[in-house]
N, C-alpha and C positions, 0 to 999 in steps of 0.2 A: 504494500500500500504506500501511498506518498501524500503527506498532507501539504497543502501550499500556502506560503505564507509572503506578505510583501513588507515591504520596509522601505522609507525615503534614502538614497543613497547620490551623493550630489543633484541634489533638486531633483531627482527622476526618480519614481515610484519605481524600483526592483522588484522584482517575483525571484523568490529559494523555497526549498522544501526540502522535506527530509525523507529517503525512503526508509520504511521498517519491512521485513523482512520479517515473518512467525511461524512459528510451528502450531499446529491443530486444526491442518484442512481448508479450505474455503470457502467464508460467509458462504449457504445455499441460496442466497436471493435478497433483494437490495434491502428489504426490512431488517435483515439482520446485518447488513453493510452498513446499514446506517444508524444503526444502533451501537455498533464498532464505531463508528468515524466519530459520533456522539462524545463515547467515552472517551477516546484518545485526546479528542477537540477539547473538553474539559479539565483533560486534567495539564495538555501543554501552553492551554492560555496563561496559566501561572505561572510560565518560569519567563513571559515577556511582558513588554510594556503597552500602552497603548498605541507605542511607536511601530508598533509590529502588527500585523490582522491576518488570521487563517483569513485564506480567503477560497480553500475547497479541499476536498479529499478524494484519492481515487486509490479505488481497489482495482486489485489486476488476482488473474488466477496464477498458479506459478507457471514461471519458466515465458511468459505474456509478456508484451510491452501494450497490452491493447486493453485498458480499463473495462472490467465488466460493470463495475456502477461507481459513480461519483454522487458528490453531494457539494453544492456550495455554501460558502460561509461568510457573512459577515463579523469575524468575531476577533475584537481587540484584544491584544495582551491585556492581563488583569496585575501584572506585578507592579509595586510603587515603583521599582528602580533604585537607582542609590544615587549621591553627589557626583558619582563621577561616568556620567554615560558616556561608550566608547566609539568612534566613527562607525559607520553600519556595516563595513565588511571586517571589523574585527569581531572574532566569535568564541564562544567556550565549547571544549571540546569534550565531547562524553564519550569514555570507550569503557565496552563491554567484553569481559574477558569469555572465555571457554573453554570447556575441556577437550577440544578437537588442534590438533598437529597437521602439520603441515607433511608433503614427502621429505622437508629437509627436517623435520621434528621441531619448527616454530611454532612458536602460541599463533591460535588464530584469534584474531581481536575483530569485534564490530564496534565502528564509529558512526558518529553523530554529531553533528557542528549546527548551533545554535546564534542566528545573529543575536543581535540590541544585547550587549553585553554589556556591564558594569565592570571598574575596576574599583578596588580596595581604599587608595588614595590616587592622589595628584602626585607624590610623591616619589619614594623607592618604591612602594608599590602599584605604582601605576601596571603595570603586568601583569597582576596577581589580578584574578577574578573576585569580585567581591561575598566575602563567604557567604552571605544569605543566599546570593543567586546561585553560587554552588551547591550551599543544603536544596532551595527548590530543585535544581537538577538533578541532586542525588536521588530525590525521591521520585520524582517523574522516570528517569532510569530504573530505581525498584519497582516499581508499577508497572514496567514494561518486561520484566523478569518475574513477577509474581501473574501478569496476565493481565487484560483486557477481555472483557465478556461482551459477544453481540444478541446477549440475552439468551445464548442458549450453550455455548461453545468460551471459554476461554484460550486465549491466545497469545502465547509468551515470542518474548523476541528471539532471535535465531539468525542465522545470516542464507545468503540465497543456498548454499548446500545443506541448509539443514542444523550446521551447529547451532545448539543452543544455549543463550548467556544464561552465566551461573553468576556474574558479579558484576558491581558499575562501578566505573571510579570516573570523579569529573575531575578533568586536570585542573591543577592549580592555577595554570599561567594561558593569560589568554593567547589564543594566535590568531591568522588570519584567512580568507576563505575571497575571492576572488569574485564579481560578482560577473556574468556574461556580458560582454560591452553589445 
């Protein structure tokens, strides 16, 4: 699935989104897609501001690039933000670990990058993600590890082969994410 979200980035409204990737099957029909896109919609409006708006959701079945149901959204970030909000292609990164190896025997990790970031201070820590917004992440990451329910079916995060996360960790220090020109 991939929810879409826009953000002002030099005077020009961007569109980003994040795709999630689950294990437990595929919504059977758009009542339960959008019962999915519902719960996911509520609980990622918390980790942005009203500088940020879902503005839709699309399901795909796997191994698809061709949406079986979307849903659109009017729906602002609900987070206050902090003193020191970050230009809109700097992002906080969430990786999700696993217990799946690679052929050379490396962790296989799933990520996530998050614009409308905050940083810490103005100061030394201008780099450091501001810890509130990292607790909201931390938990929105747990939520995507304990499941998502489309009212009949829960659906934990995984990556497109299948692995599935067993931990989150939001990094510390913001980085950046490059918007399409």
């Amino acid at each position: 699935m991939r929810i879409v979200k826009n953000i002002l980035f030099n005077e020009v409204l961007r569109t980003w989104s994040n795709r999630y990737h689950f294990a437990g099957g595929t919504p059977p029909d758009d009542g339960h897609w959008h019962t999915l896109f519902d719960n996911i919609v509520a609980a990622e409006k918390l980790v942005m501001t009203a500088n940020c708006n879902i503005i839709a959701a699309f399901g795909y079945a796997a191994g698809s690039d061709v949406p079986v149901s979307s849903k659109t959204y009017t729906q602002p970030g609900l987070y206050a933000g902090g003193s020191f909000p970050q230009a809109s292609d700097v992002a906080a990164l969430v990786r999700y670990s696993t217990a799946e190896r690679t052929a050379k025997n490396h962790p296989v990790y799933l990520f996530n990058y998050y614009h409308d970031a905050f940083a810490s201070s103005n100061g030394s820590g201008r780099d450091v993600l501001l810890p509130a917004q990292n607790t909201l992440l931390t938990t929105y990451g747990s939520a995507w590890i304990s499941g998502f329910s489309d009212g009949t079916t829960t659906y934990n995060r995984a990556g497109p082969r299948g692995a599935a996360a067993t931990g989150v960790v939001v990094e510390k220090y913001l980085t950046h994410r490059d918007f399409p020109r």
